[in-house]
PyMOL CGO cylinders between C-alpha atoms (Angstrom):
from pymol import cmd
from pymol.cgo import CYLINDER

trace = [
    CYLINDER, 0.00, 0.00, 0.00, 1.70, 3.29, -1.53, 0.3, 1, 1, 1, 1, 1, 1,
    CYLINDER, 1.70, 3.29, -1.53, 1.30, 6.06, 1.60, 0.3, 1, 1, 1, 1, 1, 1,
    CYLINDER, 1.30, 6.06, 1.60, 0.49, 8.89, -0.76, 0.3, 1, 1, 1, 1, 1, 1,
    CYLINDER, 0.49, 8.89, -0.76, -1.69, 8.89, -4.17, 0.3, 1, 1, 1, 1, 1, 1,
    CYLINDER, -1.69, 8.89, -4.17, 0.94, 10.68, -5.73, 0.3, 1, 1, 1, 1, 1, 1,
    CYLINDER, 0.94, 10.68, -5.73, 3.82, 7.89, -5.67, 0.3, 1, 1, 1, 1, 1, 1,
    CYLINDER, 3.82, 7.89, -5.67, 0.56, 5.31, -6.73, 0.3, 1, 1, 1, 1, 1, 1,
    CYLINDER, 0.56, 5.31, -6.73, 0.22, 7.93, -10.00, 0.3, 1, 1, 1, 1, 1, 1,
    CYLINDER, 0.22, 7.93, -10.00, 3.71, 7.99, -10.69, 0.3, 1, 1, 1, 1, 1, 1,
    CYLINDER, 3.71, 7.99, -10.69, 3.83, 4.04, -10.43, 0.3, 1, 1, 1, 1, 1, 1,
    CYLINDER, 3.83, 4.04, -10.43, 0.84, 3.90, -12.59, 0.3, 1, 1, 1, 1, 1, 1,
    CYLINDER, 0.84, 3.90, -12.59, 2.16, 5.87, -14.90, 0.3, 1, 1, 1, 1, 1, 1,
    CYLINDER, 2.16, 5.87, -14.90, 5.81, 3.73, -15.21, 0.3, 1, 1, 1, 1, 1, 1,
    CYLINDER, 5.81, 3.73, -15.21, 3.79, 0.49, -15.68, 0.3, 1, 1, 1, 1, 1, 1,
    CYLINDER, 3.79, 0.49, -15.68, 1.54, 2.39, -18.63, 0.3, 1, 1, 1, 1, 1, 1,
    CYLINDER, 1.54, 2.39, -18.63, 4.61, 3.85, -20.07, 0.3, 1, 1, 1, 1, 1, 1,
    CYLINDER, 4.61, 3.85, -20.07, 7.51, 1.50, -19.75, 0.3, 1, 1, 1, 1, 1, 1,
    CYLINDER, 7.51, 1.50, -19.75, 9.13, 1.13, -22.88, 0.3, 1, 1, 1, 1, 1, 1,
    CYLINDER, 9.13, 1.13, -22.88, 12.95, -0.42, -22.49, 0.3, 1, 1, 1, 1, 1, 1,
    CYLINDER, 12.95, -0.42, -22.49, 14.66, -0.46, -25.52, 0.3, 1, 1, 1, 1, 1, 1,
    CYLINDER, 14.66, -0.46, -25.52, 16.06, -4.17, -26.31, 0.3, 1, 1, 1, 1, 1, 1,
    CYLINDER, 16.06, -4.17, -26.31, 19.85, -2.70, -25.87, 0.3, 1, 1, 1, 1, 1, 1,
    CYLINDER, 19.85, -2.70, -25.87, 19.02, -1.77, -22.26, 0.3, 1, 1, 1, 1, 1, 1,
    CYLINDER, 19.02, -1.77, -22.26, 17.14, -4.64, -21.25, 0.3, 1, 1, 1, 1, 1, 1,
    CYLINDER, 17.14, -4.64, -21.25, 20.35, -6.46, -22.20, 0.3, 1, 1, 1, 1, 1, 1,
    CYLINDER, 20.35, -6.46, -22.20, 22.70, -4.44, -20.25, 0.3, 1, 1, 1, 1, 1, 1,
    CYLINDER, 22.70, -4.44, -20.25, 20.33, -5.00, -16.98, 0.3, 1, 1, 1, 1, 1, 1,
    CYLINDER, 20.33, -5.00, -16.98, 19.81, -8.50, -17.34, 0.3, 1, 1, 1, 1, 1, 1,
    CYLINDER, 19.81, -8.50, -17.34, 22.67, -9.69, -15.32, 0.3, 1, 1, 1, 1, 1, 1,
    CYLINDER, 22.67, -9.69, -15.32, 21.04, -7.86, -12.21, 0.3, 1, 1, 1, 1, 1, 1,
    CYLINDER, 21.04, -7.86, -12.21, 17.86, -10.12, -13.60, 0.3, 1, 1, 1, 1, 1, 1,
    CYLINDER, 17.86, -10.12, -13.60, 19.82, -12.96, -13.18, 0.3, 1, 1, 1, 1, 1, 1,
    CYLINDER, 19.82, -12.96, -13.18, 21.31, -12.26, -9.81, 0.3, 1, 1, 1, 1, 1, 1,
    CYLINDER, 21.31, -12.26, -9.81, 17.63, -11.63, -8.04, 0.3, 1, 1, 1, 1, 1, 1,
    CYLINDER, 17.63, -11.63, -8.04, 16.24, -14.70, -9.83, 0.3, 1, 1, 1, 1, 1, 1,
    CYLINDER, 16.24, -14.70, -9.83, 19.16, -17.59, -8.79, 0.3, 1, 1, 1, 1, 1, 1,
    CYLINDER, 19.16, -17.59, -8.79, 18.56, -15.66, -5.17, 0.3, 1, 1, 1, 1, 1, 1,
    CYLINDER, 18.56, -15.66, -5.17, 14.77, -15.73, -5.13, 0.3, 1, 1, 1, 1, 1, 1,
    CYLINDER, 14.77, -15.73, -5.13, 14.72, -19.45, -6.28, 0.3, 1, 1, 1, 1, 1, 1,
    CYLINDER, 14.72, -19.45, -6.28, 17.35, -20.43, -3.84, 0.3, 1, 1, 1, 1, 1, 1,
    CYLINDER, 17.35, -20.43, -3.84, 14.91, -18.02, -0.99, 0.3, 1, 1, 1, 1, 1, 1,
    CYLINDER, 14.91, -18.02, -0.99, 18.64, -16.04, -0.41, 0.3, 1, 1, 1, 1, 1, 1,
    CYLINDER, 18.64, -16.04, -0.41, 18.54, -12.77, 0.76, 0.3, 1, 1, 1, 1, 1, 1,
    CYLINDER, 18.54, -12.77, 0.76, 18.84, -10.26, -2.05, 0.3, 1, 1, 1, 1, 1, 1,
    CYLINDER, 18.84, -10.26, -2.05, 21.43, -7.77, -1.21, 0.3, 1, 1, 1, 1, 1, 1,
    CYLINDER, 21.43, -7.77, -1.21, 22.05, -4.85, -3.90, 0.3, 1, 1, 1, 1, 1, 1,
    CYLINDER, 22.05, -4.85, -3.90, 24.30, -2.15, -3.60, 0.3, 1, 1, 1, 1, 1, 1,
    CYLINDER, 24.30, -2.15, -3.60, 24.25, 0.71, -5.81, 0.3, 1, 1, 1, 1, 1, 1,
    CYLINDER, 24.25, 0.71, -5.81, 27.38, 2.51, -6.09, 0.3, 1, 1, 1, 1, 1, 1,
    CYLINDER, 27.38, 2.51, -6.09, 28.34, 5.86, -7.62, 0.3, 1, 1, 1, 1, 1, 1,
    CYLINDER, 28.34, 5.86, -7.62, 31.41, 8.34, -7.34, 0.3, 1, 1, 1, 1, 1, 1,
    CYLINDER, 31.41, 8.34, -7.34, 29.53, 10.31, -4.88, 0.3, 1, 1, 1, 1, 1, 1,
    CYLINDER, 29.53, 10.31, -4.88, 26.76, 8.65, -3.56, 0.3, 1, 1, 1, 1, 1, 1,
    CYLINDER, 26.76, 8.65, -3.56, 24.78, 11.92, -4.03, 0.3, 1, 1, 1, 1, 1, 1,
    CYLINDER, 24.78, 11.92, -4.03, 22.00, 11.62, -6.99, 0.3, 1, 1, 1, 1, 1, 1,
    CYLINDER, 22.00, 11.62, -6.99, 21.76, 8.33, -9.06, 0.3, 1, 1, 1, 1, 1, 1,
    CYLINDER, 21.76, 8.33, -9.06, 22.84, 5.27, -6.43, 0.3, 1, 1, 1, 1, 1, 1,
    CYLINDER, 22.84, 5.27, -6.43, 20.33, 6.85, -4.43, 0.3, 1, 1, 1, 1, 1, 1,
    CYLINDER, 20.33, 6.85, -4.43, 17.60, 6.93, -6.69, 0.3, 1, 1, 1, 1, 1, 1,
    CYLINDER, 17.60, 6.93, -6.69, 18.36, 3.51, -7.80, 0.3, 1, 1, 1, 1, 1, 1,
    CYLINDER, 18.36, 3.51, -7.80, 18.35, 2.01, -4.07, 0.3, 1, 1, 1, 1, 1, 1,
    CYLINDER, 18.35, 2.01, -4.07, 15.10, 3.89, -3.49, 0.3, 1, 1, 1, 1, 1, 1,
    CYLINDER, 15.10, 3.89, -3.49, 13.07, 3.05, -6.71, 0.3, 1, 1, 1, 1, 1, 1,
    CYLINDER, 13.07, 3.05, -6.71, 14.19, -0.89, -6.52, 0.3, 1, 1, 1, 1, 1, 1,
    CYLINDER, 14.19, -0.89, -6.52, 13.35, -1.25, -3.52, 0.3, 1, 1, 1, 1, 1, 1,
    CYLINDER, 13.35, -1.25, -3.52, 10.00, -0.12, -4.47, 0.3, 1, 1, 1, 1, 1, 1,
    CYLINDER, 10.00, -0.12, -4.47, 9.63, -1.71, -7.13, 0.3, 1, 1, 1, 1, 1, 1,
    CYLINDER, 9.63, -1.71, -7.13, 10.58, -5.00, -5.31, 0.3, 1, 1, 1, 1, 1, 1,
    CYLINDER, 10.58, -5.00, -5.31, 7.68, -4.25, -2.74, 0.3, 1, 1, 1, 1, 1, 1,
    CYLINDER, 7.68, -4.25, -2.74, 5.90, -3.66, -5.80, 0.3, 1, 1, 1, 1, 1, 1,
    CYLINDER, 5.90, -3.66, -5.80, 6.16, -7.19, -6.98, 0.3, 1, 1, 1, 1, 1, 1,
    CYLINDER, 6.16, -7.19, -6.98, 5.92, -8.86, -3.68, 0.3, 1, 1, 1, 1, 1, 1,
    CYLINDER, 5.92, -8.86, -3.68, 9.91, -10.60, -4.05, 0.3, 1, 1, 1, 1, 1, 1,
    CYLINDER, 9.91, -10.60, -4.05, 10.71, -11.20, -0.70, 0.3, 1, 1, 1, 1, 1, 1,
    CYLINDER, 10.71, -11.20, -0.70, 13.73, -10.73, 1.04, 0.3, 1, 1, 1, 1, 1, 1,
    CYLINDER, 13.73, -10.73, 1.04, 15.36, -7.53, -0.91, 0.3, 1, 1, 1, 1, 1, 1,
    CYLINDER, 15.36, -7.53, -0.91, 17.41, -4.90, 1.04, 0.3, 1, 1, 1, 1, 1, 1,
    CYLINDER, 17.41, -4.90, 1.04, 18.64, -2.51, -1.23, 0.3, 1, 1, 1, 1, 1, 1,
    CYLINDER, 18.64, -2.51, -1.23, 21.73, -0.34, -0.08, 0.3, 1, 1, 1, 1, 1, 1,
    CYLINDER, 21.73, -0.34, -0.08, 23.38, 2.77, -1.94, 0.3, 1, 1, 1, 1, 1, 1,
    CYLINDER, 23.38, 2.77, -1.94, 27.65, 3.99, -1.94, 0.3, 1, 1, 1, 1, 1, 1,
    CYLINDER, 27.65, 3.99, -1.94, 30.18, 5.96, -3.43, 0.3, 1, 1, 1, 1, 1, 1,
    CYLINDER, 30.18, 5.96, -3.43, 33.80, 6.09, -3.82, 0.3, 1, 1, 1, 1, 1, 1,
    CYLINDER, 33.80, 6.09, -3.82, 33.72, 9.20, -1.57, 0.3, 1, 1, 1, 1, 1, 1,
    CYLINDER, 33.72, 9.20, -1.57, 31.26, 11.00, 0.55, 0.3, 1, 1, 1, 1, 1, 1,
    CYLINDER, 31.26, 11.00, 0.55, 29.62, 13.99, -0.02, 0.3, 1, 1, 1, 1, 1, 1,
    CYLINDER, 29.62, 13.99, -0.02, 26.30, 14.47, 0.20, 0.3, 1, 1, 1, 1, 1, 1,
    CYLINDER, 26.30, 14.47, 0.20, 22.51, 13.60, -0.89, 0.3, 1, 1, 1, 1, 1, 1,
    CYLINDER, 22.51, 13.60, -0.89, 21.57, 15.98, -2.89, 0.3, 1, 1, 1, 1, 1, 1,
    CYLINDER, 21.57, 15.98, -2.89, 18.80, 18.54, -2.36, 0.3, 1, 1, 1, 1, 1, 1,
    CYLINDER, 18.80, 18.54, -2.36, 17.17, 18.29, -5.62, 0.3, 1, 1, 1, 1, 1, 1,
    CYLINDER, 17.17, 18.29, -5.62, 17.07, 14.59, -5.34, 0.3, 1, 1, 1, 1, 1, 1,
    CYLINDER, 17.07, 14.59, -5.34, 15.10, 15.41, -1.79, 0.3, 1, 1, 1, 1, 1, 1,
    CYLINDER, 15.10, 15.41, -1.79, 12.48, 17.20, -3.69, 0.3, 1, 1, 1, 1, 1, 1,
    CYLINDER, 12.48, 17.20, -3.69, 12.41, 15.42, -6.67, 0.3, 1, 1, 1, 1, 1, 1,
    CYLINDER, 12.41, 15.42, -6.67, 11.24, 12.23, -4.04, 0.3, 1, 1, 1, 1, 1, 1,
    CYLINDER, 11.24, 12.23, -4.04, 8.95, 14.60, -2.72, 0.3, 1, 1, 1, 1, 1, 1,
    CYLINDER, 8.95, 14.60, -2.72, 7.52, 15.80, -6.00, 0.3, 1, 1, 1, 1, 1, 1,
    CYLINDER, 7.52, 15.80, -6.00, 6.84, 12.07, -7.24, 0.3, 1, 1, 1, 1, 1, 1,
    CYLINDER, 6.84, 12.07, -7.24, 5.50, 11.03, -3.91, 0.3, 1, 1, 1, 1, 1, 1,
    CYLINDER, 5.50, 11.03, -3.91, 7.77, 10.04, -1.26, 0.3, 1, 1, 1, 1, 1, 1,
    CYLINDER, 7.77, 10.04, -1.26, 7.64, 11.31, 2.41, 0.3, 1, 1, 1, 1, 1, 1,
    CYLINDER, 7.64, 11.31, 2.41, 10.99, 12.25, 2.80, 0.3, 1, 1, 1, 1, 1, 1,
    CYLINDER, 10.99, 12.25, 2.80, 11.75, 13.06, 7.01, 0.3, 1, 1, 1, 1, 1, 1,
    CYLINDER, 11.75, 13.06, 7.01, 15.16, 14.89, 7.54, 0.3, 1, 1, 1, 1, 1, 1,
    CYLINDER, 15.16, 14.89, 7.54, 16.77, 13.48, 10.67, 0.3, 1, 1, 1, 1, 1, 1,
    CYLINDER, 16.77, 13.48, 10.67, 19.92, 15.53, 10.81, 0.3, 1, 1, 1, 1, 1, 1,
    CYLINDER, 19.92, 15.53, 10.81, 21.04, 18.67, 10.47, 0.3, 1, 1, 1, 1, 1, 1,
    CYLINDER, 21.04, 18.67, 10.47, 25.26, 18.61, 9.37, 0.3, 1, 1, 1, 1, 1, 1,
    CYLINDER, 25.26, 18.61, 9.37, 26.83, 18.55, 6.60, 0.3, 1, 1, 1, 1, 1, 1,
    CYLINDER, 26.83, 18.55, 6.60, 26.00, 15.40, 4.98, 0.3, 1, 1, 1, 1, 1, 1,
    CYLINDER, 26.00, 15.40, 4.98, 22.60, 14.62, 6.57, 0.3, 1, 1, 1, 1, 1, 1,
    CYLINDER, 22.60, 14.62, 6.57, 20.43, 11.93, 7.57, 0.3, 1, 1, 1, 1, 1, 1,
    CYLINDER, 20.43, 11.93, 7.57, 16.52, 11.44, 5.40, 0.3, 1, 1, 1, 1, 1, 1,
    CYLINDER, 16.52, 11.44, 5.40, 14.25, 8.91, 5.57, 0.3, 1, 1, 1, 1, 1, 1,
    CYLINDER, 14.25, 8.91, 5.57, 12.20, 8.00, 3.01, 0.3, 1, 1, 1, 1, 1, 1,
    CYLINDER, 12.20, 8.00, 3.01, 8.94, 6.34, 3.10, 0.3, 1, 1, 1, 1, 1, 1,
    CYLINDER, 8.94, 6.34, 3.10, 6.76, 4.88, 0.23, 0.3, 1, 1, 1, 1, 1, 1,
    CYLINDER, 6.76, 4.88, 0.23, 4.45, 2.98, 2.17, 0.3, 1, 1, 1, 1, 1, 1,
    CYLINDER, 4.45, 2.98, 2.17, 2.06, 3.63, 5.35, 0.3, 1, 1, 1, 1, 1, 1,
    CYLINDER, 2.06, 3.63, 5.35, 3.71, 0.52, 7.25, 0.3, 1, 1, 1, 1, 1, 1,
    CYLINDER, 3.71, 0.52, 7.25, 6.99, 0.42, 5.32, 0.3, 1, 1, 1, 1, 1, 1,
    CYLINDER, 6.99, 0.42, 5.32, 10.39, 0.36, 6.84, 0.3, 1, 1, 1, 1, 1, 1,
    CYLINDER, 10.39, 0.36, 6.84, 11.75, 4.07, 6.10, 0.3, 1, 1, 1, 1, 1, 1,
    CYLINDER, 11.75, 4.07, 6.10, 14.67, 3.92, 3.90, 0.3, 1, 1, 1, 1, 1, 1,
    CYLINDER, 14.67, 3.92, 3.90, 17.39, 5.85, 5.53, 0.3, 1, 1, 1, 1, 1, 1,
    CYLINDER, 17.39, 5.85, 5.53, 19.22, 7.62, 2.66, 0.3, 1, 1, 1, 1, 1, 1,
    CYLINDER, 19.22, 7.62, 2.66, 23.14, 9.58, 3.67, 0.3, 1, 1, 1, 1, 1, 1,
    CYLINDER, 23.14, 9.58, 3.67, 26.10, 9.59, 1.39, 0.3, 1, 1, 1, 1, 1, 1,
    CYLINDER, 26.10, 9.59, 1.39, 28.68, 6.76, 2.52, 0.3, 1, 1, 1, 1, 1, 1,
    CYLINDER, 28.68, 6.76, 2.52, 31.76, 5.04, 0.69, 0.3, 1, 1, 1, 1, 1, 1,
    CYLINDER, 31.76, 5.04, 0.69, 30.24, 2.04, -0.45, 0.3, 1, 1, 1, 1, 1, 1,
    CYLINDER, 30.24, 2.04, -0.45, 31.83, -0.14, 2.22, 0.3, 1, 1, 1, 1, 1, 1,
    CYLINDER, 31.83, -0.14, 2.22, 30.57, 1.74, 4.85, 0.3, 1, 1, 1, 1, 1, 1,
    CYLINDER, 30.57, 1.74, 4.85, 29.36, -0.72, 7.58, 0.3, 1, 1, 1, 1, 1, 1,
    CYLINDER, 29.36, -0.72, 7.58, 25.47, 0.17, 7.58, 0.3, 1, 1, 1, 1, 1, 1,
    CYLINDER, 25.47, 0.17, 7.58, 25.84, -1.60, 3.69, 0.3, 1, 1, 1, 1, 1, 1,
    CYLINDER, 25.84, -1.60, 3.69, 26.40, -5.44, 3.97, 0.3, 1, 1, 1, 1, 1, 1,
    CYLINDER, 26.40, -5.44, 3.97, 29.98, -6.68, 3.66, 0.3, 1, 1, 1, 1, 1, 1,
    CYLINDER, 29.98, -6.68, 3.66, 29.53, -10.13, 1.66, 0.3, 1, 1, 1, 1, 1, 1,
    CYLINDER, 29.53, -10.13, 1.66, 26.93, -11.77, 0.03, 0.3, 1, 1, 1, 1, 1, 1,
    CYLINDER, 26.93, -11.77, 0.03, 25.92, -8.73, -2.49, 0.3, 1, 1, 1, 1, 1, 1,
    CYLINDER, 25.92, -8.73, -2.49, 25.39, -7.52, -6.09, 0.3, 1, 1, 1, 1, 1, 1,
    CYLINDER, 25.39, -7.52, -6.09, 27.52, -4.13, -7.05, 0.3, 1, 1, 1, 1, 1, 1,
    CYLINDER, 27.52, -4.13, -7.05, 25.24, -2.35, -9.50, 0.3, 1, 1, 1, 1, 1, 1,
    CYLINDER, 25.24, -2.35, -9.50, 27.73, 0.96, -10.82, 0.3, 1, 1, 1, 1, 1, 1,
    CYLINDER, 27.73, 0.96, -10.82, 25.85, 3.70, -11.55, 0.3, 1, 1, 1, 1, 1, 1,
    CYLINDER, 25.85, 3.70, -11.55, 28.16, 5.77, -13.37, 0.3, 1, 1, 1, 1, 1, 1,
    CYLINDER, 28.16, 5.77, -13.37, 30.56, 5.43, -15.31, 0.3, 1, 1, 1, 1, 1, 1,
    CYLINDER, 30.56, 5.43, -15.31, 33.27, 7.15, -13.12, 0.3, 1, 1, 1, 1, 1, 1,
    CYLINDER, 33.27, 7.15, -13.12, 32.63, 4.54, -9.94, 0.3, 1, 1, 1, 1, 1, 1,
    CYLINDER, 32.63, 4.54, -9.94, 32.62, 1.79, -13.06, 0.3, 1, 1, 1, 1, 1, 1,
    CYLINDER, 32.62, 1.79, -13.06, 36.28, 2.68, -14.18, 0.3, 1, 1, 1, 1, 1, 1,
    CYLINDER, 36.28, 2.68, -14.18, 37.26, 3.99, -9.90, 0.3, 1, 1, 1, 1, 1, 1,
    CYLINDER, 37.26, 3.99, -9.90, 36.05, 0.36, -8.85, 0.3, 1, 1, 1, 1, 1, 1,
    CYLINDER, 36.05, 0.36, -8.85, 38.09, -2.37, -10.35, 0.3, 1, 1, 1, 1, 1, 1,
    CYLINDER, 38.09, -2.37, -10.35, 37.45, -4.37, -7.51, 0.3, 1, 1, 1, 1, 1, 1,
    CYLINDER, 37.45, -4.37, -7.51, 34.68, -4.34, -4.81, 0.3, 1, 1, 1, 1, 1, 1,
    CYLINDER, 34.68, -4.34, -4.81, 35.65, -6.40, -1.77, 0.3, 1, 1, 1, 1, 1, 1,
    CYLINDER, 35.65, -6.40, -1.77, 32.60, -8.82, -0.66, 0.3, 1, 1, 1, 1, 1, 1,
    CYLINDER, 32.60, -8.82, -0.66, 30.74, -8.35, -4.17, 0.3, 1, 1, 1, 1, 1, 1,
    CYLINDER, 30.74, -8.35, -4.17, 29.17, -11.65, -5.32, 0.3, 1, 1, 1, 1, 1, 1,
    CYLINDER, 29.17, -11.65, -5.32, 28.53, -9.75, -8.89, 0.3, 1, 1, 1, 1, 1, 1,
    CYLINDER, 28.53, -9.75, -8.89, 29.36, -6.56, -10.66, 0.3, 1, 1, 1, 1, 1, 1,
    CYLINDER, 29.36, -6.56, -10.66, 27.16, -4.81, -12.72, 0.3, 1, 1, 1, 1, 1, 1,
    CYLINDER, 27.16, -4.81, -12.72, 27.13, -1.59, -14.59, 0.3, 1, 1, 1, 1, 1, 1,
    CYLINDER, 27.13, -1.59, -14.59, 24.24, -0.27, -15.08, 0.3, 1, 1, 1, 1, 1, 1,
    CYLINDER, 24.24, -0.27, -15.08, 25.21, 3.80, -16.06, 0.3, 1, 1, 1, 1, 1, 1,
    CYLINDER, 25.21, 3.80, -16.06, 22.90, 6.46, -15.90, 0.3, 1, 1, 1, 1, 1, 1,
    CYLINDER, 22.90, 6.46, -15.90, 22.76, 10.05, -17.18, 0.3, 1, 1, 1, 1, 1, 1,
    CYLINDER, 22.76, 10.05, -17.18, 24.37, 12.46, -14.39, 0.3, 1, 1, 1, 1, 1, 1,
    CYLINDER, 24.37, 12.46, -14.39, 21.21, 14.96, -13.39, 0.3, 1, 1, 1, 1, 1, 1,
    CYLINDER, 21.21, 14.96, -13.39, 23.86, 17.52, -12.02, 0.3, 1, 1, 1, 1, 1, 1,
    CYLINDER, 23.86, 17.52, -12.02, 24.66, 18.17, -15.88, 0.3, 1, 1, 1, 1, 1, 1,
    CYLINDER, 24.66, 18.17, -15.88, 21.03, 20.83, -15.13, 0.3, 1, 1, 1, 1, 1, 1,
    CYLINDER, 21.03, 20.83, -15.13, 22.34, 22.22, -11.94, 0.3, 1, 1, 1, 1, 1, 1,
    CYLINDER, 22.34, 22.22, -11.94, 21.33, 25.56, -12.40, 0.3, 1, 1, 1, 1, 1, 1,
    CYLINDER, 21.33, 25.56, -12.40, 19.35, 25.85, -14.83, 0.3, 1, 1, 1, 1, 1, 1,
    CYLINDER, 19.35, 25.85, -14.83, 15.94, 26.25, -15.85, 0.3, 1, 1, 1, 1, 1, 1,
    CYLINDER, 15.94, 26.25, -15.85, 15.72, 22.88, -17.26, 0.3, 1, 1, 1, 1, 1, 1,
    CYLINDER, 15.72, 22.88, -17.26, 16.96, 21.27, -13.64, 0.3, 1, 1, 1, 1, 1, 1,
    CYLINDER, 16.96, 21.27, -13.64, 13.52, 20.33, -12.27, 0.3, 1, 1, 1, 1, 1, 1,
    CYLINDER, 13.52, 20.33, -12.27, 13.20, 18.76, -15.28, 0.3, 1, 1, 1, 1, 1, 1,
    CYLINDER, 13.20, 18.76, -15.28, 15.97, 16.79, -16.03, 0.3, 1, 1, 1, 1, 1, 1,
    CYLINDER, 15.97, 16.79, -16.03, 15.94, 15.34, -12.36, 0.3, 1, 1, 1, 1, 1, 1,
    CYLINDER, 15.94, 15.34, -12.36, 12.22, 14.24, -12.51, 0.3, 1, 1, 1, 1, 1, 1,
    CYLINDER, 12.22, 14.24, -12.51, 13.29, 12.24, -16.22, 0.3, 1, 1, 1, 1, 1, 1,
    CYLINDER, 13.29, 12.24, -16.22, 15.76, 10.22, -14.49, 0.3, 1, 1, 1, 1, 1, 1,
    CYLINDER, 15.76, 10.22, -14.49, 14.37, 9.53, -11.92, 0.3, 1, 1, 1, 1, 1, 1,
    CYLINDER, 14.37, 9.53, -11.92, 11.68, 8.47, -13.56, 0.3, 1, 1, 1, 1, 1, 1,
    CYLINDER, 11.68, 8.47, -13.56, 14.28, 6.31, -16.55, 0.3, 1, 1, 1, 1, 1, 1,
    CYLINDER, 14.28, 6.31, -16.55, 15.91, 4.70, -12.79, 0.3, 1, 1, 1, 1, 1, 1,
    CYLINDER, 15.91, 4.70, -12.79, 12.37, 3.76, -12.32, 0.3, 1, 1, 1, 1, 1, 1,
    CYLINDER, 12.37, 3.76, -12.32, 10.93, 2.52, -14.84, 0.3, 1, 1, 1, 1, 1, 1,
    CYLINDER, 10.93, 2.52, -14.84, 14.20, 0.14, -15.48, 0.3, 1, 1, 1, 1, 1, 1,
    CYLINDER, 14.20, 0.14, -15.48, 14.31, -1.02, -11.96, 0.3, 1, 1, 1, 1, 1, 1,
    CYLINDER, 14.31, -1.02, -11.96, 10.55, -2.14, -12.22, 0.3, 1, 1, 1, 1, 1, 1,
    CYLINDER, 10.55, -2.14, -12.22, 11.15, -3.71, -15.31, 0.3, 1, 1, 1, 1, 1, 1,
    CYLINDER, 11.15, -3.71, -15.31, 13.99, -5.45, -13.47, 0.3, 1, 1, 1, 1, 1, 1,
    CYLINDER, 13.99, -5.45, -13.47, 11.37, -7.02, -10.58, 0.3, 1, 1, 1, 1, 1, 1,
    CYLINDER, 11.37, -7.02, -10.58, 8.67, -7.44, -13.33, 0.3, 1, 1, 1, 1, 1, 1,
    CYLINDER, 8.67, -7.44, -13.33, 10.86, -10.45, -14.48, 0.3, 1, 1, 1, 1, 1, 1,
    CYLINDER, 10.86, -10.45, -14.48, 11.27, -12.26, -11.31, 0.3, 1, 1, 1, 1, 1, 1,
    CYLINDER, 11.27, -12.26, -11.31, 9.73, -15.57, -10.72, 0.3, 1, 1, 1, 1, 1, 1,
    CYLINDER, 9.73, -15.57, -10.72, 8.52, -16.42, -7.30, 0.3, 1, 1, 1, 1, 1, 1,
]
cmd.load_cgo(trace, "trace")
């Protein structure tokens, strides 16, 4: 149950809309493949999504597949985000949550602060900060790297504890910081993270 109409119109409107070209459904098929052996062998399904700064497209990748596996009932999916530095989430990624239907609760107040994110009345919040991607709150073993971008791809030749590695590269939103196009540009990718990740879940057997 989606806690605000909103986020149940924007997920409407993914399913009505999805259309994955044939070249990106093969490039995400490997994270197809991971979630499938896991969810036949009833594993849990760790998936960390990793980018240079951990700031705008690991975390809208953690947020929307997670989602989209409560979306599609597949058990036993913890989705984590990490960079190859810290920095910060980013404001416009706040709103842009916000904007598409998310409750988003601030729980800090420094530098690189603490949200978290809700997308169901009686979901676990998601609790979204920029970390390296080996902080400790992200699991240490047992998980699937999915690279964001293609800067953490080529920064990353090897990620300690990663069963797989997968690069699945996304458009940077920050190329419409400041300007008028911004708002835009951050609600398309998000939306492109979505509509991929529920694809993604769409395919899993149970």
């Amino acid at each position: 149950m989606m806690s605000d109409p909103k986020l149940s119109d924007t997920i409407t409107l993914l399913l009505e809309q999805q259309n994955i070209s044939e070249e990106r459904k093969i490039v995400i098929q490997p994270l197809v493949d991971f979630i499938q052996e896991k969810t036949f062998k009833k594993l849990p399904v760790n998936i960390n999504f990793i980018c240079t700064h951990n700031s705008r497209r690991s975390h809208l990748s953690q947020v929307w597949a997670q989602v989209a596996a409560a979306h599609f009932q597949i058990p036993n999916v913890v989705c984590y985000s990490g960079g190859t530095e810290v920095t910060a989430l980013f404001p416009k990624v706040v709103e842009t949550f916000q904007d598409q239907g998310f409750s988003v609760i601030q729980i800090s107040n420094e530098a690189n602060p603490v949200y978290a994110i809700k997308f169901g009345q009686n979901s676990s919040p998601i609790i979204a900060f920029s970390k390296k991607y080996d902080h400790p709150f992200n699991p240490s073993s047992t998980f699937a790297a999915v690279l964001t971008c293609s800067q953490a791809d080529n920064g990353c030749p090897y990620i300690a504890g990663a069963e797989k590695r997968i690069p699945i590269t996304f458009e940077d939103p920050k190329i419409s910081d400041n300007t008028p196009q911004q708002k835009e540009i951050y609600s398309a990718i998000s939306l492109q993270i979505a509509s991929e990740m529920f694809y993604v879940f769409s395919q899993i057997k149970k």
